[in-house]
C-alpha positions as CSV (number, residue, x, y, z in Angstrom):
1,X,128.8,84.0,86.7
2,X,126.2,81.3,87.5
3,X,122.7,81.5,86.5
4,X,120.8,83.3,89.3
5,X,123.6,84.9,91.2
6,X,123.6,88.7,91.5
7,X,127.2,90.9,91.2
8,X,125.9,93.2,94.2
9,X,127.1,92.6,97.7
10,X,123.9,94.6,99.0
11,X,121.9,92.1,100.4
12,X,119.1,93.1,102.2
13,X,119.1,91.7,105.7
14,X,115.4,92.4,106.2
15,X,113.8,91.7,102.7
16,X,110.8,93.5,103.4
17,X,112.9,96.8,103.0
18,X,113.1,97.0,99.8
19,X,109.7,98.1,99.3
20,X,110.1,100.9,102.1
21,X,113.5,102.2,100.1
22,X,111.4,102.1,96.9
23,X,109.5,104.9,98.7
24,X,112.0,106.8,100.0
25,X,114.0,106.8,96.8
26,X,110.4,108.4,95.3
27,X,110.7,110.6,98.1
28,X,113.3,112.1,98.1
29,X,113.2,112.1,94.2
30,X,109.8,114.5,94.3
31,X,111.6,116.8,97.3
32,X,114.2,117.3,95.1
33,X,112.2,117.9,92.0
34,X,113.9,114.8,90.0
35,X,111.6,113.1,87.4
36,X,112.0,109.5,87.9
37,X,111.0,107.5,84.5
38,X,107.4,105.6,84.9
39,X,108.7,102.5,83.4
40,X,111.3,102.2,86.0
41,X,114.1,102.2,83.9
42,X,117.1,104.5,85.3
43,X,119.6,104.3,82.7
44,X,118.8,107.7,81.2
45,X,118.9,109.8,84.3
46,X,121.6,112.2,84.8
47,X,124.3,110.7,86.8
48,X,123.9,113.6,89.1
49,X,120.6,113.4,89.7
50,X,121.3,109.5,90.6
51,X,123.9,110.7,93.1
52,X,121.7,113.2,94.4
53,X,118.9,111.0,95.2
54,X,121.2,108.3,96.5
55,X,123.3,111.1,99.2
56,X,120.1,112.3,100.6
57,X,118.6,108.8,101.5
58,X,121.9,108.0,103.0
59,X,121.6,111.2,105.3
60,X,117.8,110.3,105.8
61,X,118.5,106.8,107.0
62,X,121.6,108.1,109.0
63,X,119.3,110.1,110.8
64,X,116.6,107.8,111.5
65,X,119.2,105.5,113.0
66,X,121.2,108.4,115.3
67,X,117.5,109.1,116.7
68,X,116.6,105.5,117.0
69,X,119.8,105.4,119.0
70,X,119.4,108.5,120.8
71,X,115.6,107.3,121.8
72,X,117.5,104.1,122.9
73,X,119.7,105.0,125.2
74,X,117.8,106.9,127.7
């Protein structure tokens, strides 16, 4: 792979929403009473704990955008 390309296919399409899913992933992390490392590094964390953090921002932003829809269509 060439210098300076990236494997992952999730591009942001707003790139200033990366910072804002940097603090939901902390988030959710403290609601769910997972220690995330202070150095940033995630390649010790449990698997499950990864998986856990990862489900419950997909339901968050699912349902920030059913009531940004809802709020829409009126």
């Amino acid at each position: 792979m060439a210098q300076g390309q990236s494997r992952s296919s999730n591009a942001l399409v707003v790139p200033q929403a990366d910072a804002a899913l940097d603090q939901l992933k902390y988030e959710v992390a403290q609601e769910l009473g997972i220690q995330i490392p202070q150095d940033g590094y995630m390649g010790n964390m449990a698997t499950r704990d990864a998986g856990a953090i990862g489900g419950h921002i997909t339901r968050r932003l699912v349902q920030i955008a059913e009531q940004q829809l809802a709020g829409g269509a009126r």
